[in-house]
Short mmCIF file of the C-alpha atoms (twelve columns), coordinates in Angstrom:
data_MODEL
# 
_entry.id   MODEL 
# 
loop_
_atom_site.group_PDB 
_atom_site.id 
_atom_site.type_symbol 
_atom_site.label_atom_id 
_atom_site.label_alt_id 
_atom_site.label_comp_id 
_atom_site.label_asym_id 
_atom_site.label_seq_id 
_atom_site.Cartn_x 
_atom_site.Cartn_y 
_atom_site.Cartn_z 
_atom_site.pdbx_PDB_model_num 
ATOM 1   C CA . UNK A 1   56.844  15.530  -6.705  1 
ATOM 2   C CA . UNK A 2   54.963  16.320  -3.379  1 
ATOM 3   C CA . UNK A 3   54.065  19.199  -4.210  1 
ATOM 4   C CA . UNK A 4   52.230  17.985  -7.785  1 
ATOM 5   C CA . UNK A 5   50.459  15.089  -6.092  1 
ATOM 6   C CA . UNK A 6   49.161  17.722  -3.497  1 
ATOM 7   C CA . UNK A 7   47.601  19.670  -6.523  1 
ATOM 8   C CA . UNK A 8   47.001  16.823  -8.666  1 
ATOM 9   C CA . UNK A 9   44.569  15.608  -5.516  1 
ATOM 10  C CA . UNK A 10  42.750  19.378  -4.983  1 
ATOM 11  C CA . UNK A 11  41.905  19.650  -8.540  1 
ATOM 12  C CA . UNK A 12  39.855  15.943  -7.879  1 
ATOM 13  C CA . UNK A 13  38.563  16.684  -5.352  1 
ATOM 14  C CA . UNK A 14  37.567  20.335  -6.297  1 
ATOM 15  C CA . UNK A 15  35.995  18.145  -10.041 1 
ATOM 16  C CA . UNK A 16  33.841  15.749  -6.850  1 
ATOM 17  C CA . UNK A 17  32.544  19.053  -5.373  1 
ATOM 18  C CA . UNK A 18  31.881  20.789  -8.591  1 
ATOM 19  C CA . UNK A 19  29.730  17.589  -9.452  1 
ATOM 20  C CA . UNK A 20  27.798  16.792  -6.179  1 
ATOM 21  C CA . UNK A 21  27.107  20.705  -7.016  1 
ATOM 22  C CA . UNK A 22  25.937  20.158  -10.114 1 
ATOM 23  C CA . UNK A 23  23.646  17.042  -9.076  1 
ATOM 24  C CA . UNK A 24  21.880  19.029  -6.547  1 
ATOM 25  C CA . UNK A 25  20.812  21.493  -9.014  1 
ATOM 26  C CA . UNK A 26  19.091  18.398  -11.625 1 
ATOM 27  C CA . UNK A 27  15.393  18.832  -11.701 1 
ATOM 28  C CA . UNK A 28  13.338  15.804  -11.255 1 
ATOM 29  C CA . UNK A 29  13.039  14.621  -14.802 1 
ATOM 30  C CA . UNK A 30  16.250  14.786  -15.016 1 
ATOM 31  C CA . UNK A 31  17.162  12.593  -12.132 1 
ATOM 32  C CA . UNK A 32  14.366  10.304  -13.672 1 
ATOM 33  C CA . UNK A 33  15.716  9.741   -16.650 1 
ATOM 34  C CA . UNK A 34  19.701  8.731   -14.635 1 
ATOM 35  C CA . UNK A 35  17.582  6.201   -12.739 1 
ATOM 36  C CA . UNK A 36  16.334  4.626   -15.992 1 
ATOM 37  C CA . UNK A 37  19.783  4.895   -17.107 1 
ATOM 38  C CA . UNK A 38  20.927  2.732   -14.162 1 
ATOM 39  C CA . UNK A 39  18.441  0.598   -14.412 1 
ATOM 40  C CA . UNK A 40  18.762  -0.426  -18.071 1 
ATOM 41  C CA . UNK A 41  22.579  -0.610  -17.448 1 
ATOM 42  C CA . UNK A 42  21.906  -3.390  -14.360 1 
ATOM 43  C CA . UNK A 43  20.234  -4.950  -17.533 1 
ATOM 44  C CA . UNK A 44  22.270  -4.973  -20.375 1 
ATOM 45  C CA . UNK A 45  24.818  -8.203  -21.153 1 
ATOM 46  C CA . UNK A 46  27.547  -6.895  -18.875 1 
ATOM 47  C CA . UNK A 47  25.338  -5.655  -16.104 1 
ATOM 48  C CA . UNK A 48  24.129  -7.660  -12.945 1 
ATOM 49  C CA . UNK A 49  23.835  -11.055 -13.114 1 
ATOM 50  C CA . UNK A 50  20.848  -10.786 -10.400 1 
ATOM 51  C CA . UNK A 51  19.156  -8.014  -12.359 1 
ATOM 52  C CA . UNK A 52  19.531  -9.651  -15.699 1 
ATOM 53  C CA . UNK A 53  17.555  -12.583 -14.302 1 
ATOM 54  C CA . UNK A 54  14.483  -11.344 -12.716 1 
ATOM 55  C CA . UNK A 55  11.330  -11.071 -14.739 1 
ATOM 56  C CA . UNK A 56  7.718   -9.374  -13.907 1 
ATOM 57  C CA . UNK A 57  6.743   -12.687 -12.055 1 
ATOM 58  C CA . UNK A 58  10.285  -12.621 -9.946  1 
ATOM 59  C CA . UNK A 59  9.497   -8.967  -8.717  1 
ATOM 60  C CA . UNK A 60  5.978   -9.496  -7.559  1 
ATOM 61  C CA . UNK A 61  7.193   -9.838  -4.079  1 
ATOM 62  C CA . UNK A 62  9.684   -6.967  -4.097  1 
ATOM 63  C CA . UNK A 63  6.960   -4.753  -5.463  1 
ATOM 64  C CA . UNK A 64  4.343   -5.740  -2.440  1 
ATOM 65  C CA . UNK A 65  7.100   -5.356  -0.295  1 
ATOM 66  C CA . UNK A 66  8.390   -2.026  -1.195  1 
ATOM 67  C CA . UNK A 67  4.215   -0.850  -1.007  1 
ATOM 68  C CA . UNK A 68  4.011   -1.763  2.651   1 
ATOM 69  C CA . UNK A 69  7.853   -0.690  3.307   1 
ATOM 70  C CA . UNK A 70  6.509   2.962   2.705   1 
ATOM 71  C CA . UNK A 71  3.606   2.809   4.256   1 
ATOM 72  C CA . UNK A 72  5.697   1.916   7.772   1 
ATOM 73  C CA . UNK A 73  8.313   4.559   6.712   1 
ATOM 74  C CA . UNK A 74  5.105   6.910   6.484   1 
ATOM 75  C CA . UNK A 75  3.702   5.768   9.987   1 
ATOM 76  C CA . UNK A 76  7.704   6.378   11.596  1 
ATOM 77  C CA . UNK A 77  7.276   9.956   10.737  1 
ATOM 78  C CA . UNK A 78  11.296  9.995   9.628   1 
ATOM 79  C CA . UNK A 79  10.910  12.034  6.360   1 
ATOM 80  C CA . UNK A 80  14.628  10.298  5.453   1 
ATOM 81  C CA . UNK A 81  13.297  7.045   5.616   1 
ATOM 82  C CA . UNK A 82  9.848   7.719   3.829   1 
ATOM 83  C CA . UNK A 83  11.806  9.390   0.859   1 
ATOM 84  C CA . UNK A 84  14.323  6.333   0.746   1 
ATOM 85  C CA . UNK A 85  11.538  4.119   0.461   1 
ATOM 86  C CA . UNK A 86  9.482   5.981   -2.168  1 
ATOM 87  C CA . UNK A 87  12.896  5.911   -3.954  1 
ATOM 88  C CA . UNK A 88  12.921  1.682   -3.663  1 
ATOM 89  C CA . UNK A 89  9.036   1.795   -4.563  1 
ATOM 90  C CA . UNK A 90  9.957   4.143   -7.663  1 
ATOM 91  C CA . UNK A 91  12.772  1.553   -8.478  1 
ATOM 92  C CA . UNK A 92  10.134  -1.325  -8.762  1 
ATOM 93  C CA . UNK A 93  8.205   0.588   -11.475 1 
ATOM 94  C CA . UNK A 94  11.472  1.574   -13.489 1 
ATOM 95  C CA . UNK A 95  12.276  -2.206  -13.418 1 
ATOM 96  C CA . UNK A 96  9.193   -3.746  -14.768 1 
ATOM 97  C CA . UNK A 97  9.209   -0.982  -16.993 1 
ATOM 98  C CA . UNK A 98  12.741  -1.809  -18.598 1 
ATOM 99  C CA . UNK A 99  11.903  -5.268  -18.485 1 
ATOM 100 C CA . UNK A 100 8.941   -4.473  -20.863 1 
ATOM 101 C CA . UNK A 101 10.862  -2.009  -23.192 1 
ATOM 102 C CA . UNK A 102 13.786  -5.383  -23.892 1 
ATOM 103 C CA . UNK A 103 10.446  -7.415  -25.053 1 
ATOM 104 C CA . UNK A 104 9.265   -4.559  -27.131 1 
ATOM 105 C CA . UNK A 105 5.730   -3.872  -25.355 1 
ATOM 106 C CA . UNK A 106 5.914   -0.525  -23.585 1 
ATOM 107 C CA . UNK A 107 8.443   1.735   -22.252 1 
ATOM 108 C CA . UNK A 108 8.741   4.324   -19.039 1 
ATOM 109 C CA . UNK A 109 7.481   6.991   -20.857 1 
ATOM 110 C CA . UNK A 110 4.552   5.175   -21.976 1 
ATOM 111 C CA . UNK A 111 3.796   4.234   -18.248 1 
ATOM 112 C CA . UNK A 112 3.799   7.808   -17.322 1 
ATOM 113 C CA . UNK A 113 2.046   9.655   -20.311 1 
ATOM 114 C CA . UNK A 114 -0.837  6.891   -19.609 1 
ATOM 115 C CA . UNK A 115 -1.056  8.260   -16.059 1 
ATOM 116 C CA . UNK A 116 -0.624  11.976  -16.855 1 
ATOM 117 C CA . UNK A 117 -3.508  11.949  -19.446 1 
ATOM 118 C CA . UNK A 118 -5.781  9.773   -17.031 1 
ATOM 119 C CA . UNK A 119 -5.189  12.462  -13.999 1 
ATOM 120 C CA . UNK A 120 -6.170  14.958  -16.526 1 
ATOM 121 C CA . UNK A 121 -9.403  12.661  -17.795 1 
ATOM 122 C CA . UNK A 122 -10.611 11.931  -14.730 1 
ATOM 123 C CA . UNK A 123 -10.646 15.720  -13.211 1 
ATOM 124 C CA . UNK A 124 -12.105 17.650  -15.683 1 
ATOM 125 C CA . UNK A 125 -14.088 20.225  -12.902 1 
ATOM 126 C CA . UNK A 126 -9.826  21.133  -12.646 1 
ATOM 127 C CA . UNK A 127 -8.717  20.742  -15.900 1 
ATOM 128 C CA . UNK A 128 -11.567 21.374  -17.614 1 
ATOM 129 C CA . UNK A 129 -11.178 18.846  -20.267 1 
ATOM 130 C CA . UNK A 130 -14.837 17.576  -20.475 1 
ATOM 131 C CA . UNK A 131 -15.439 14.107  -21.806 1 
ATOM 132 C CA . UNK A 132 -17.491 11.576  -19.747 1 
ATOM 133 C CA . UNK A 133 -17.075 13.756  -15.923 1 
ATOM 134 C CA . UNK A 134 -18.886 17.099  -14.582 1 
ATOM 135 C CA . UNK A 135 -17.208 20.399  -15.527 1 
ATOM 136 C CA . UNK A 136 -17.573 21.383  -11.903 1 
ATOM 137 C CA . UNK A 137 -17.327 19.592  -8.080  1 
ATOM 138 C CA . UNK A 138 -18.753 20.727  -5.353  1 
ATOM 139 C CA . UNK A 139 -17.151 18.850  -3.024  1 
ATOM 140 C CA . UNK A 140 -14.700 15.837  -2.690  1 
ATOM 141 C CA . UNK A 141 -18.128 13.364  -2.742  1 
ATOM 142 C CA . UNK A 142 -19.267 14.826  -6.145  1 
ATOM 143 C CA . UNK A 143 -15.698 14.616  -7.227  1 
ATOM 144 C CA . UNK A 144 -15.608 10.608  -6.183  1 
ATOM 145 C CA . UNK A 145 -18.751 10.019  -7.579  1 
ATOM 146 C CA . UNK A 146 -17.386 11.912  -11.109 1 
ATOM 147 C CA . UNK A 147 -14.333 9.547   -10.858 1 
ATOM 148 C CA . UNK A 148 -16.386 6.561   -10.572 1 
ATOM 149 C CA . UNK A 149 -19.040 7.771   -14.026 1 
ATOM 150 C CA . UNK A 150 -15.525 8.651   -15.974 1 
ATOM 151 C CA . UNK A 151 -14.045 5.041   -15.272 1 
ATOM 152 C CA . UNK A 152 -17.090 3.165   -15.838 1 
ATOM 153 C CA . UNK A 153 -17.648 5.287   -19.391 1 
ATOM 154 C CA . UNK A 154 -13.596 4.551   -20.057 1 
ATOM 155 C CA . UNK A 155 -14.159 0.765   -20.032 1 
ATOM 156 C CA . UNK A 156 -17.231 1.102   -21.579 1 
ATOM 157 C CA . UNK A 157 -15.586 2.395   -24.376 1 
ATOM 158 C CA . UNK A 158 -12.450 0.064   -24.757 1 
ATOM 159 C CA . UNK A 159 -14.281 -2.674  -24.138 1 
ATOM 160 C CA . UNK A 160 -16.376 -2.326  -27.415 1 
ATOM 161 C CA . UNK A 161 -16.160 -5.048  -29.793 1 
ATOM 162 C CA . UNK A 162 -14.126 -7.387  -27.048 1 
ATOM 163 C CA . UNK A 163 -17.667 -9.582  -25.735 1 
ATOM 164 C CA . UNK A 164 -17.844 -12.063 -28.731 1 
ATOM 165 C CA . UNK A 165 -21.489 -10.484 -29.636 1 
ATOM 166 C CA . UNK A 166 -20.276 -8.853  -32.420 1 
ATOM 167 C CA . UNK A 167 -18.630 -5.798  -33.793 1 
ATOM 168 C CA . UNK A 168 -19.343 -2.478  -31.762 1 
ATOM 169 C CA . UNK A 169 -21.195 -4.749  -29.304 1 
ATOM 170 C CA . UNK A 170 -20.218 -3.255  -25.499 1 
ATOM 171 C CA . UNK A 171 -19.088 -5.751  -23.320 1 
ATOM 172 C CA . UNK A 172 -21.338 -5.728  -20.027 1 
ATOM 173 C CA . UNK A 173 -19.369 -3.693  -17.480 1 
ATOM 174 C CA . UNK A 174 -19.990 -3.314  -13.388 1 
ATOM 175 C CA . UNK A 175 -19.550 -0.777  -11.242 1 
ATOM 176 C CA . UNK A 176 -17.004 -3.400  -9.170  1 
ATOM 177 C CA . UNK A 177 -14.877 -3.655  -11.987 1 
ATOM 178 C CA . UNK A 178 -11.324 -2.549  -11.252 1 
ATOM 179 C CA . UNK A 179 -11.204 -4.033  -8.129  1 
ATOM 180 C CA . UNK A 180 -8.347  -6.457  -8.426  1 
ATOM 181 C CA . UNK A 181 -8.409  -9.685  -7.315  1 
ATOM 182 C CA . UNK A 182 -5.076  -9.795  -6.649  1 
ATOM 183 C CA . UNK A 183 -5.310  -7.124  -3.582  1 
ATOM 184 C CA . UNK A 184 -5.277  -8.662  0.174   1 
ATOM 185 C CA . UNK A 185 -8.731  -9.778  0.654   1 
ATOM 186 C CA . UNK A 186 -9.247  -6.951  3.842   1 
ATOM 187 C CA . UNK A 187 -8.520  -4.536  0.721   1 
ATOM 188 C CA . UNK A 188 -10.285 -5.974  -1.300  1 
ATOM 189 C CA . UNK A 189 -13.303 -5.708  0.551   1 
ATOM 190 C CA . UNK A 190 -12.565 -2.708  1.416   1 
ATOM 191 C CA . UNK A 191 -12.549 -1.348  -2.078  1 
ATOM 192 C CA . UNK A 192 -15.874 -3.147  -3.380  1 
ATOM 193 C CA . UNK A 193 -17.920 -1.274  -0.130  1 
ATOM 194 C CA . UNK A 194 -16.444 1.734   -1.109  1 
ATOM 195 C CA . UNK A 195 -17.428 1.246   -4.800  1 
ATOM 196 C CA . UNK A 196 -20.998 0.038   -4.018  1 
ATOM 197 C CA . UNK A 197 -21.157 3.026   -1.625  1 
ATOM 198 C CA . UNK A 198 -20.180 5.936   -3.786  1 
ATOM 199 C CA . UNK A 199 -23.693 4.961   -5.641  1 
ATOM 200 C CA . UNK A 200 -25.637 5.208   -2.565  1 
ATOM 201 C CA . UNK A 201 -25.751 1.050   -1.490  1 
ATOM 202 C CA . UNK A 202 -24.514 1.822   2.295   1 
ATOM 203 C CA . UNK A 203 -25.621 1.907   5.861   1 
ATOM 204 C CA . UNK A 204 -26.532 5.382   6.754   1 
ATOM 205 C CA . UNK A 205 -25.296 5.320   10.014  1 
ATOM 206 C CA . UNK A 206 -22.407 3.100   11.871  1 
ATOM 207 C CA . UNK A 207 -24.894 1.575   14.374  1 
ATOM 208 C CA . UNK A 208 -26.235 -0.396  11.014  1 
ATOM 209 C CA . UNK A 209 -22.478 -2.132  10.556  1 
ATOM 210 C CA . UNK A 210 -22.105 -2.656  14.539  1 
ATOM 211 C CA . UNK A 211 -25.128 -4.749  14.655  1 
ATOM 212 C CA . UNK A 212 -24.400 -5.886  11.554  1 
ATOM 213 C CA . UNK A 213 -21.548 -7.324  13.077  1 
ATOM 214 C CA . UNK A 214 -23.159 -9.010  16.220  1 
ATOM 215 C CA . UNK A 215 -25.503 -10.856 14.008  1 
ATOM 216 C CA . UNK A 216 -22.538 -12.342 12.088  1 
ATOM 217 C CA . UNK A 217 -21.016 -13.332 15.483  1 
ATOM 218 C CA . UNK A 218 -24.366 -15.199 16.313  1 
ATOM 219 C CA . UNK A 219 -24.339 -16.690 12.826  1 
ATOM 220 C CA . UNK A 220 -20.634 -18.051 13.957  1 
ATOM 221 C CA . UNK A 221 -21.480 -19.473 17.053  1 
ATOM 222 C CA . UNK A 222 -24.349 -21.193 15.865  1 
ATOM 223 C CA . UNK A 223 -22.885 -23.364 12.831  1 
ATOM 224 C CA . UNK A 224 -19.440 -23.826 15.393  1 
ATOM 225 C CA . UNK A 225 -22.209 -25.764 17.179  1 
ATOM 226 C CA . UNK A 226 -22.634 -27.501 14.450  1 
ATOM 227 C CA . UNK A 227 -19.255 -28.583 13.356  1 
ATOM 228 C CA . UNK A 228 -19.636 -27.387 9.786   1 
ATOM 229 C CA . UNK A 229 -16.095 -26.944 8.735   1 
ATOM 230 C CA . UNK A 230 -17.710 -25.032 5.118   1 
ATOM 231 C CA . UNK A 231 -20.716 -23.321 6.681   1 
ATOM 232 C CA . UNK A 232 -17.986 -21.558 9.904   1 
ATOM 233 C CA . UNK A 233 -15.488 -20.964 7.088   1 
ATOM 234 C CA . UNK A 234 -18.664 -18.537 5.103   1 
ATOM 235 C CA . UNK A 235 -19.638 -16.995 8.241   1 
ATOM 236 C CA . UNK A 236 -16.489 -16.160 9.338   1 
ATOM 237 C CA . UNK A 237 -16.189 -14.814 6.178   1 
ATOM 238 C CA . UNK A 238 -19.178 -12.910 6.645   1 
ATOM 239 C CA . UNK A 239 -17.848 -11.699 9.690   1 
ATOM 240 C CA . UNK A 240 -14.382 -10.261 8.503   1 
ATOM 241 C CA . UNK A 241 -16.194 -8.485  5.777   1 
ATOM 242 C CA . UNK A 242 -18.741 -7.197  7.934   1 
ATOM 243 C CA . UNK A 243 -15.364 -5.609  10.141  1 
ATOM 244 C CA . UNK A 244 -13.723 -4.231  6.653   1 
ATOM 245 C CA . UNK A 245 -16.886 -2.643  5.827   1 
ATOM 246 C CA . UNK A 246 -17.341 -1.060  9.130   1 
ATOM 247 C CA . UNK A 247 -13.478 -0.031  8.996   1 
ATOM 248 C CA . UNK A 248 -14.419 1.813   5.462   1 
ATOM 249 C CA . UNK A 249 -17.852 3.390   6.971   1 
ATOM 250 C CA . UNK A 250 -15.168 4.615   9.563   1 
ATOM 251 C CA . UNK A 251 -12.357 5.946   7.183   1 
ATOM 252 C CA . UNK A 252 -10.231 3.385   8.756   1 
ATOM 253 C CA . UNK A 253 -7.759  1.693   6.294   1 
ATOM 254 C CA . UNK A 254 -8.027  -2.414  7.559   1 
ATOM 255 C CA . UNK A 255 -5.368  -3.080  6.097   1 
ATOM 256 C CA . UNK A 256 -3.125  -0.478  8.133   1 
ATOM 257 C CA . UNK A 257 -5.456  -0.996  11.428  1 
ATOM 258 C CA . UNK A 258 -4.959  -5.137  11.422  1 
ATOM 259 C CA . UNK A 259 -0.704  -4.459  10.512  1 
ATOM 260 C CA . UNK A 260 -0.813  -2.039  13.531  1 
ATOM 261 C CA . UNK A 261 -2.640  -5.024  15.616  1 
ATOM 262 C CA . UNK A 262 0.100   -7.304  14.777  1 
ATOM 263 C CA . UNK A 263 2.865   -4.996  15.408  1 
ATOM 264 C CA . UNK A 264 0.926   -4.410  18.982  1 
ATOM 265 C CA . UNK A 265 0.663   -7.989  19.884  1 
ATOM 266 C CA . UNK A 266 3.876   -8.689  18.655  1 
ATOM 267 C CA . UNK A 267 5.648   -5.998  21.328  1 
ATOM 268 C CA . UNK A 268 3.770   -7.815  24.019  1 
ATOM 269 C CA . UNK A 269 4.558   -11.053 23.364  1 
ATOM 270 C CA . UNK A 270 8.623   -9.841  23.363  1 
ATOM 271 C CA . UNK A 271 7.452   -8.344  26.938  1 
ATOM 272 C CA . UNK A 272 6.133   -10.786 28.273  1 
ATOM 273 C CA . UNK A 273 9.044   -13.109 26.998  1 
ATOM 274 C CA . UNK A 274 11.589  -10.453 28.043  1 
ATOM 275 C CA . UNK A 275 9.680   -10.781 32.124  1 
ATOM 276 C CA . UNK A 276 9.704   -14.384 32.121  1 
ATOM 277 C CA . UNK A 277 13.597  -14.380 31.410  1 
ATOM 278 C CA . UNK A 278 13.821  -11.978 33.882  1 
ATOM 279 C CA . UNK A 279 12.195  -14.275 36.223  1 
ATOM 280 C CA . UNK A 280 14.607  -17.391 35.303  1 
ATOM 281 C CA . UNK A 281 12.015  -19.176 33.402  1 
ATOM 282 C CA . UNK A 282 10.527  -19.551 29.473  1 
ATOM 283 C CA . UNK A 283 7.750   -18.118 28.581  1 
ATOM 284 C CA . UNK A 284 7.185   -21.074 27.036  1 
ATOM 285 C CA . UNK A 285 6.952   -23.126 30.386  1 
ATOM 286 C CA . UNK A 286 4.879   -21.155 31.982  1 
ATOM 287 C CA . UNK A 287 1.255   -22.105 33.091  1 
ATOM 288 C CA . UNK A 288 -1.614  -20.103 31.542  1 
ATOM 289 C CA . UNK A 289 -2.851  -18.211 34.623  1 
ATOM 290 C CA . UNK A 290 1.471   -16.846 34.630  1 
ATOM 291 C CA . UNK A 291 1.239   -15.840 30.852  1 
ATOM 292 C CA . UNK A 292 -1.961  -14.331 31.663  1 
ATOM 293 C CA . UNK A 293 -0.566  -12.190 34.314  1 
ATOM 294 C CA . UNK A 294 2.467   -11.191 32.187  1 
ATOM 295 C CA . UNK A 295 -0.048  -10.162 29.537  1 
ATOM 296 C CA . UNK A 296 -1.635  -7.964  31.357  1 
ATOM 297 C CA . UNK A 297 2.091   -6.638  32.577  1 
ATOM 298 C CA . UNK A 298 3.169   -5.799  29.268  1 
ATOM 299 C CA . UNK A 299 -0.065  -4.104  28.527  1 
ATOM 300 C CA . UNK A 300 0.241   -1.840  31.825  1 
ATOM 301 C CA . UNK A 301 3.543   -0.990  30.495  1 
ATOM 302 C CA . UNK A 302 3.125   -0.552  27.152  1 
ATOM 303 C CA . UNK A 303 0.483   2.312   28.285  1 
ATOM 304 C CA . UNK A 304 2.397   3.760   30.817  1 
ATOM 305 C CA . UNK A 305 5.292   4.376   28.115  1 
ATOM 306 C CA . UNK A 306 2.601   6.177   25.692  1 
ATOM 307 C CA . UNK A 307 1.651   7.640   28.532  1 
ATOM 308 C CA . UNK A 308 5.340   9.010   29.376  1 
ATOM 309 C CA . UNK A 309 5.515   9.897   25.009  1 
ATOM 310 C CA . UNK A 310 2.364   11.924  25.074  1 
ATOM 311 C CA . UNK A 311 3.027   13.962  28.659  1 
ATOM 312 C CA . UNK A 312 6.974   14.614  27.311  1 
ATOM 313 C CA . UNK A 313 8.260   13.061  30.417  1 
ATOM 314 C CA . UNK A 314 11.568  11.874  30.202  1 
ATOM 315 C CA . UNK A 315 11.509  7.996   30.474  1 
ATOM 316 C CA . UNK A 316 15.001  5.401   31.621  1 
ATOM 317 C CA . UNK A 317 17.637  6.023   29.064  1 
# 
């Protein structure tokens, strides 16, 4: 008997190894179309009871999550971590995309033909498939600026019919449109200056945007003065797009720059915590001029440690 359960457990485990074998050797598509397996199964009647509940307006969150989870993944520089994430990211689209298959409007396959045949559209100086864009780019401007003419003819041409004025009557398009209101207003911005740019309606140097932004600071003092809640709320508007639009003018992603601000302050304000525990007190206790000076402790720190990271120096383990 022994001796049969000792072979009875090498030929399993020899079938595991013969299969994690196997697995390694499945192209992309393949291990595509296992994920949308998986994910249909969550779905069915005897799947998950969490998965069988959530619907396009549940996932919302776990889709704008999963965007900025890979974008810090990216910024760790741990390619194990960035390909996990892309993997949840990928998840979110296979969901929303078997949700939509069980009510019979799309499926996966639509999702990714629509994408395939717009890459293809849109770059016709590669492709050569010439229908609204340039058969040839110069450069990566001219290849922007084609992008922009081949989206602008697209919705021209679905949008036929759809303004109420009749049959075959275009509806009245923008060059802004696209831009979706449902972005984070720094990217938002962000994207309608780069839009209005790509036409030629931009500063032509950065010194425009920089005193661009002092006049908007003057603007803000001046109806502060005033205690006008609604004017200070448009100029500081005014201000915070004049900073997204100078972020743009310097190929600066706002979005990333203002997450990376947060993260900064947020490692001082654990330092400067941390030092007033060390000290027997709370930070929270403290008097202004003390937080002050731990401030500008956790800042002298901080550099000295990216100091340390930069020079290779071995830091306290």
């Amino acid at each position: 008997m022994p001796t049969r359960r000792k072979k009875s457990k090498k030929r399993i485990e020899s079938r595991r190894k013969s299969k994690q074998t196997k697995q390694k050797h499945l192209t992309p598509g393949q291990w595509f179309e296992k994920l949308v397996a998986v994910q249909a199964r969550l779905r069915a009647p005897n799947g998950c009871p969490w998965d069988r509940e959530q619907t396009h307006q549940s996932l919302r969150t776990y889709l704008i999550e999963e965007a900025y989870e890979v974008v810090e993944a990216l910024e760790s520089r741990n390619d194990a971590k960035f390909a996990e994430e892309m993997g949840d990211l990928l998840l979110q689209i296979v969901f929303h995309s078997q949700i939509a298959r069980e009510e019979g409007r799309f499926t996966v396959a639509e999702v990714i033909r629509e994408i395939h045949d717009k890459m293809i559209r849109r770059h016709p100086h590669v492709f050569g498939k010439h229908v609204f864009g340039k058969m040839h780019a110069k450069d990566s401007a001219e290849v922007l600026r084609n992008w922009e003419q081949i989206k602008a003819e697209e919705r021209r041409s679905s949008n036929k019919g759809e303004s109420g004025a009749g049959e075959g009557v275009p509806k009245e398009t923008s060059l802004l449109d696209g831009v979706s209101r449902g972005l984070p207003a720094t990217l938002e911005g962000y994207q309608l200056t780069r839009k209005a740019s790509r036409i030629g309606f931009d500063w032509e140097e950065a010194g425009g945007v920089f005193e661009k932004l002092l006049e908007e600071t003057e603007e803000l003092k001046r109806v502060s003065r005033e205690k006008n809640h609604l004017k200070m709320e448009e100029e500081l508007g005014d201000l915070l797009f004049a900073a997204v639009n100078l972020s743009r003018f310097l190929k600066i992603d706002p979005e990333i720059a203002l997450k990376k601000a947060n993260a900064k302050f947020s490692r001082r304000f654990h330092e400067m915590e941390r030092l007033a525990r060390e000290s027997g007190r709370e930070f929270k206790d403290l008097p202004r001029e003390e937080m002050e000076a731990f401030w500008d402790a956790a800042k002298k720190a901080e550099g000295k440690a990216q100091t340390r990271k930069q020079s290779g120096a071995p830091g306290k383990q």
